[in-house]
N, C-alpha and C positions, 0 to 999 in steps of 0.2 A: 514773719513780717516785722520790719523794723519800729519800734515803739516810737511815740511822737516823742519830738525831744521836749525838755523841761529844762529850765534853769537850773545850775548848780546847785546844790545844798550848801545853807548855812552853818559851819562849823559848829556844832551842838556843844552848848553850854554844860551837858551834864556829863560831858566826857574829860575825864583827866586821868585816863591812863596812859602810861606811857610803853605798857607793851602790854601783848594780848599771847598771853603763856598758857592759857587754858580757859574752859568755858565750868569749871566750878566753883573759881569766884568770882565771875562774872553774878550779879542781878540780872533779872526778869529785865529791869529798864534798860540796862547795857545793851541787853542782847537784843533787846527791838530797837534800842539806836543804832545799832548796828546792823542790825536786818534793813531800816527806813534809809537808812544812810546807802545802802547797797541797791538797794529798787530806787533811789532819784540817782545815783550815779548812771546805775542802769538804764534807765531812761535820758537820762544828760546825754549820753554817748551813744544814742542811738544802738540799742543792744550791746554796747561795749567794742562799739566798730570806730567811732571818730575818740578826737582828745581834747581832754581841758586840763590846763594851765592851772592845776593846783599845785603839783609837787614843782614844778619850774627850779633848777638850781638844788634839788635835791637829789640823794644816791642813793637809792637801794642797793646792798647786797644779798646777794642767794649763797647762802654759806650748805650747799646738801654733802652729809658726809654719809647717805642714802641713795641705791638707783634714785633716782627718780625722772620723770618726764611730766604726765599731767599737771604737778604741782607747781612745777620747778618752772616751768614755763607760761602757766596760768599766771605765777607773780611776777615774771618781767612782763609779761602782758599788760599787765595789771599798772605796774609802773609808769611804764612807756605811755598807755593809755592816758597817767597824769600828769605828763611831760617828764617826770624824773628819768634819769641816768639808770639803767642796769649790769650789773656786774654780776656775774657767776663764777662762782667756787666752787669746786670739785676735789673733795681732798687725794685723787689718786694721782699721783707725780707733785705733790705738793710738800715744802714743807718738815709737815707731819711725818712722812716717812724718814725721814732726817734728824728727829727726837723733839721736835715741837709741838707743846703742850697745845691741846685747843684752844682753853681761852689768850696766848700767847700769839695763836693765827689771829682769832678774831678779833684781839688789840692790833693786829697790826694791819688788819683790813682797816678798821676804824680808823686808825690813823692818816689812812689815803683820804681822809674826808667822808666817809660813809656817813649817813643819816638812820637808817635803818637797816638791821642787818636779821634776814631770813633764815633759820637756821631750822636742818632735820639731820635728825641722830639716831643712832639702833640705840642708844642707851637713854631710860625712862630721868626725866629733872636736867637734861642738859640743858634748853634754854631757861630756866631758870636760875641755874649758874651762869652762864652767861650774861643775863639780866643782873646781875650782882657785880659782875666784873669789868664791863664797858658802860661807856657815860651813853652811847646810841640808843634807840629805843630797840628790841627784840621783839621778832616773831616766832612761834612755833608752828613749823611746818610740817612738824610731826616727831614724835618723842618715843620711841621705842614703840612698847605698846598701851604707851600713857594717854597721849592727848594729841590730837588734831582737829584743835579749833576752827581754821577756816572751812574744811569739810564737813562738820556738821553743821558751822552757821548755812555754807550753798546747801546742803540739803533741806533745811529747816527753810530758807528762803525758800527753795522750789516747791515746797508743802504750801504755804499761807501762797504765794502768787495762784498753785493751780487750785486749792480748796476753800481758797480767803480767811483763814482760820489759824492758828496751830490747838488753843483752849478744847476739849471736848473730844479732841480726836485720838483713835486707838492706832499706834503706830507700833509695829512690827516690824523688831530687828533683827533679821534671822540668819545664820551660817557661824561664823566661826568667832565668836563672841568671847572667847578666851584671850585670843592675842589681838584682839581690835581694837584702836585708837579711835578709830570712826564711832566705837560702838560707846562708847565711853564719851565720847564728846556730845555727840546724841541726845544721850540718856538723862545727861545732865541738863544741859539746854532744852530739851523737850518737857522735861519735868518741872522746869520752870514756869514757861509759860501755858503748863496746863493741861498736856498731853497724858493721858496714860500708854504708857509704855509695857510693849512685852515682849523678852527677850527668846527666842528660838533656836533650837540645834541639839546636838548629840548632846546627851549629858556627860561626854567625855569634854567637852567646848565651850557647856552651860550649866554653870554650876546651879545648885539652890543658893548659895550667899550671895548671888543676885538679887537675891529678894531683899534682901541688906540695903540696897540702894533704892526700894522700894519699887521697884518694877516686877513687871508676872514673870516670871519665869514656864518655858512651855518647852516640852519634849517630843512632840504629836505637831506636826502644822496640820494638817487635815483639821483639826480640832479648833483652830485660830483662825483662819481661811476667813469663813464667813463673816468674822466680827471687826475686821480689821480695815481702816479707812485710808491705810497707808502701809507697806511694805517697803524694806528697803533692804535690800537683797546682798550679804556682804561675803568678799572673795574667802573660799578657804585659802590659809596663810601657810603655804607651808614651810615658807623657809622663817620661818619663828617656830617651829612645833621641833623638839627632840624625836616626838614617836608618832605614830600614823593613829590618829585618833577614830579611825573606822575602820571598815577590813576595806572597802573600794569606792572611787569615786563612784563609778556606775551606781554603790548602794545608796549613797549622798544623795545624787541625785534623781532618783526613785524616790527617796523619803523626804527632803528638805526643796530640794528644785522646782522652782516656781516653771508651770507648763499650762497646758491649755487644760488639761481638766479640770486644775486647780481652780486657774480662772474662771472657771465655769461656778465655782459654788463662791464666786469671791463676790461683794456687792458691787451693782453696777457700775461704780462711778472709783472704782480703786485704783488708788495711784501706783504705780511702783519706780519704783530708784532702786538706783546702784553704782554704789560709789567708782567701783572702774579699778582697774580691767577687771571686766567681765569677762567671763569663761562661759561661752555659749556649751547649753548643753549639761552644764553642769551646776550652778545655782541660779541658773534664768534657759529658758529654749529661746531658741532665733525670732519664733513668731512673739511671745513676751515681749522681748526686748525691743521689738523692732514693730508693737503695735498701737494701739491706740491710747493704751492708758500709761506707757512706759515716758517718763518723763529726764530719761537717761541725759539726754544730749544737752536739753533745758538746764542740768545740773552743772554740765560742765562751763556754759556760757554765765551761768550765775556762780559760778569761781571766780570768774574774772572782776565782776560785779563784787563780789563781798570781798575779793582781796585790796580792790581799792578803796575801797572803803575804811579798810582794816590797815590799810599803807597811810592812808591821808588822813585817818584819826591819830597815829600813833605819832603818826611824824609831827602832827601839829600838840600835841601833850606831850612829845618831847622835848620840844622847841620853849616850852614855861615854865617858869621857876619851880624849882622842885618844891 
C-alpha cells in the first residue's frame, strides 16, 4: 500500500558531511538523521514511486568497478527519483585497461560536471582515497570487504519501520561474516543505537576477535533462535574466499539455514532480512523467505529511500564552505 505523502524534509542543520564512506564514524545522531531523513523521503514519494525536485541540475555518478545490479541501480533510482541526472561507469572497456589510474578516471568524470560520484571497489579504503582526491562529495557503495554503508543503514531502517525500535533489540547476523561488508556496517550502526548484536556461522567465518568489536559471537544457531528479535540472513561469499570454509553447502545449510523448524522455536513476532541475493535453500528456504515475517522486499524499496537520502545530504554539504 502506498504511504500517505508528506512534505519534503527540511535539510537538517546537523548534517555537514560531505561524504558518507562508512558507518564508524558516523554518531548515533547521524545515523537517525539519516534514517528520519529516509522514512519522510519515503513517505514524500509515495513509497519511492513519484519525484521531487531536490537534486534539479545535479549529476550523480555510479563509478562500480564491481558486478553489481541491486545497488547500482537502486542509486540511479534514487537519483532520478530527486530529479538529478545519472550516469554509469563500468570500468570494463574503459580507460583503466589502457594504464589509467582510478583516481585519474574519477577526476576526469568530475570534470564532466559531476556532483556526486558513487563508487564500489574489490579493494578495502578506495572511496576514501577518492574522497581525498576529488573536490565532489563520495559515496561508498561498497569497499571490498570493508564497509557498505547504505546497506546497513536500509537494513536497520527496515528493523525501526517493522519493530519501532532499534534500542533493546537482539539482532543476529548469521553466514559468512568474515568477508561481509554488510556485516560490518551493521554491527557498527546497530551498536550505536543500542542493539545488542550477535555474530553467527562456522568458526572457520567467525572468528572470537569479534568479540573485540563487542558483539556475542555464536557457533550453534539452534542456541540463538529463541532469543533473537531480528535475524538477517547473509550470502555465503564465495568468490572473496581462497578455500572452501566447510566441506558442503548441503552441511551450511542443515546447520546455519534459516527453515521452518527453525522458525518454529523462533519468537513470534521475528523479523528476518537479507540483504540479497538470496540463495534459496541454502541460508533461508523458499517458505522463510517468501512468508510472513521475512521483510526481504521491504529492504530493497527502503534502498531506494536511504539512498536518497544519503544523495541529498551529501550533495547539499558539499555544496558549503569547507
Amino acid at each position: 500500500m502506498t504511504s500517505e505523502l508528506v512534505p519534503p524534509p527540511t535539510y537538517p542543520a546537523n548534517w555537514t558531511r560531505r561524504h558518507l564512506l562508512d558507518l564508524e564514524s558516523l554518531s548515533a545522531e547521524e545515523i537517525t538523521t539519516l534514517l528520519d531523513t529516509a522514512e519522510t523521503l519515503k513517505r514524500a514519494t509515495g513509497d519511492c514511486r513519484t519525484k521531487l525536485p531536490l537534486l534539479v541540475g545535479r549529476t550523480c555518478a555510479n563509478l562500480f568497478f564491481e558486478n553489481s545490479t541491486r545497488t547500482r541501480t537502486s542509486f540511479s533510482l534514487a537519483a532520478r527519483r530527486l530529479g538529478a541526472d545519472s550516469l554509469d561507469f563500468t570500468s570494463s572497456g574503459s580507460s583503466l585497461s589502457k594504464g589509467e589510474t582510478f583516481v585519474d578516471t574519477a577526476k576526469n568524470i568530475e570534470a564532466m560536471g559531476v556532483d556526486v560520484v558513487v563508487t564500489r571497489h574489490r579493494t578495502p579504503g578506495t572511496p576514501h582515497l577518492l574522497a581525498q582526491n576529488i573536490r565532489c562529495a563520495v559515496v561508498n557503495a561498497g569497499d571490498g570487504a570493508h564497509s557498505h554503508p547504505t546497506q546497513g543503514l536500509l537494513d536497520i531502517l527496515t528493523i525501526r519501520q517493522k519493530r519501532g525500535r532499534i534500542d533493546g533489540l537482539t539482532v543476529a547476523l548469521v553466514g559468512d561474516i568474515s568477508h561481509s561488508r554488510t556485516a560490518r556496517a551493521n554491527i557498527w550502526a546497530l551498536q550505536k543505537l543500542g542493539a545488542h548484536v550477535i555474530v553467527c556461522g562456522p568458526s572457520t567465518l567467525v572468528s572470537r576477535r569479534w568479540e573485540e568489536l563487542g558483539v556475542e559471537v555464536a557457533h550453534n544457531l539452534d542456541d540463538i533462535v529463541p532469543r533473537c528479535d531480528v535475524m538477517n540472513l547473509l550470502r555465503i561469499q564465495f568468490e572473496r574466499q581462497s578455500t572452501r570454509p566447510f566441506p558442503s553447502v548441503r552441511e551450511y545449510a542443515l546447520l546455519y539455514g534459516m527453515n521452518r523448524q527453525r522458525m518454529s522455536r523462533a519468537k513470534n513476532d521475528i523479523l528476518i532480512l537479507a540483504p540479497g541475493p538470496i540463495n534459496r535453500g541454502v541460508e533461508i528456504t523458499p517458505d522463510v523467505a517468501d512468508g510472513p515475517h521475512s521483510a526481504i522486499l521491504e529492504q530493497v524499496t527502503n534502498g531506494v529511500a536511504v539512498r536518497m537520502a544519503v544523495l541529498w545530504l551529501v550533495a547539499g554539504a558539499a555544496q558549503s564552505p569547507a
